[in-house]
C-alpha positions in Angstrom: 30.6 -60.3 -106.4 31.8 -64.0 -106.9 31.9 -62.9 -110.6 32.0 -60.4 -113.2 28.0 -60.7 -114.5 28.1 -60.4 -118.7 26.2 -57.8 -120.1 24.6 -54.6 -117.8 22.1 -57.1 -115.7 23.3 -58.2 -112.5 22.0 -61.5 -110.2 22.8 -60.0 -106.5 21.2 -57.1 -105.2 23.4 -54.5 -104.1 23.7 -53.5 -100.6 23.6 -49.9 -101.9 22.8 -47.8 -105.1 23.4 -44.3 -105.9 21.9 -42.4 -108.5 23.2 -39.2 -109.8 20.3 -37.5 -110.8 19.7 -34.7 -114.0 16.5 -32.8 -115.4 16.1 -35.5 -117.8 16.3 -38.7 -115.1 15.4 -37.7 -112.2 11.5 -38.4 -112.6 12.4 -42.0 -113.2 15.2 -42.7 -111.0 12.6 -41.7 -108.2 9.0 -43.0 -109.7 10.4 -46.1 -111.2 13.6 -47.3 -110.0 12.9 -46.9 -106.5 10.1 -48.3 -105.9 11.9 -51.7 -107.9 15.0 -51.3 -105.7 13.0 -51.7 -102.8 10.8 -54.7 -104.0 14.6 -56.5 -104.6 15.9 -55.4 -101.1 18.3 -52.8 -101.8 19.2 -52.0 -98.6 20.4 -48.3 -98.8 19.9 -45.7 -101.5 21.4 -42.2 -102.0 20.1 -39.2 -104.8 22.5 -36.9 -105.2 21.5 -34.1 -107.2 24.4 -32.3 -108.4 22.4 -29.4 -109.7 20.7 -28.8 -106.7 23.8 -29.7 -104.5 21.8 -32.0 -102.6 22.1 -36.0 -101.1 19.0 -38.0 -99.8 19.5 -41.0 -98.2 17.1 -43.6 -97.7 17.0 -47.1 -96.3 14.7 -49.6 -96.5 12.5 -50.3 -93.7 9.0 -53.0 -94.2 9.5 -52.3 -97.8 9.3 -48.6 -97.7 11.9 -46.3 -98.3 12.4 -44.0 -95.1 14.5 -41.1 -95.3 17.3 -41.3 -93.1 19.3 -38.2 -94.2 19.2 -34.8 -96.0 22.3 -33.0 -96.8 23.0 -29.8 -98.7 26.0 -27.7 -99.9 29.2 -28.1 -97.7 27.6 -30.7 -95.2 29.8 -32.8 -94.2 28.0 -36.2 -94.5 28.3 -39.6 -92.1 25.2 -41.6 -93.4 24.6 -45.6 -93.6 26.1 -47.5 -95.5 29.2 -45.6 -94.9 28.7 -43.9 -92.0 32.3 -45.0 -90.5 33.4 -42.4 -93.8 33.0 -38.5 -93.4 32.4 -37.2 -97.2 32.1 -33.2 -97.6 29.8 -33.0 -99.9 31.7 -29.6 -101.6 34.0 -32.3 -103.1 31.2 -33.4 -105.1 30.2 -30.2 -106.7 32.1 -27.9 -109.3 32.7 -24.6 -107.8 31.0 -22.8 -109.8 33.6 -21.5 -112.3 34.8 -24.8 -113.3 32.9 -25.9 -116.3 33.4 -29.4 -117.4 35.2 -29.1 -121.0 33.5 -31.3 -123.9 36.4 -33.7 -124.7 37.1 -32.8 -128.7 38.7 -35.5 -131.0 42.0 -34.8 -132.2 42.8 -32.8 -129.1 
């Protein structure tokens, strides 16, 4: 970005977006803000559903989204825009036992 945009609005599109989806946003991340990333251009789009241990990824192709990847669990993902990058997915999810801690004032 040529510059830091003021406020939480931004004037260029993004190449990519990822939205990290939970019970109470995933309806909209998928009804409404796709369908308005793809009539700016976004180019790529990922869902990762932590819960669910899940990443779709999407590009856009005649102004449709088109599903260019499903990935699950442990996969180890290579998926435009960042295909030259291997991510396992494991190092997004908590192992089960880990549960995030509430941060407590005064601690």
């Amino acid at each position: 970005m040529p510059s830091i945009p003021q406020g939480h609005r931004f004037d260029i599109v993004p190449d990519w977006v990822c939205e990290i989806l939970s019970p109470g946003t995933a309806r909209k991340d998928r009804v409404v803000k796709m369908p308005i990333y793809a009539r700016h251009g976004v180019a790529h789009l990922w869902l990762v559903d932590p819960l669910e241990r899940t990443l779709g990824a999407y590009d856009l192709y005649q102004g449709s989204w088109r599903v260019i990847g499903l990935f699950e669990e442990a996969d180890q993902v290579r998926v435009a825009p960042f295909e030259a990058l291997e991510v396992p997915l494991s190092d997004l999810w908590l192992d089960g036992e880990e549960e995030p801690t509430p941060e407590v004032e005064g601690r």
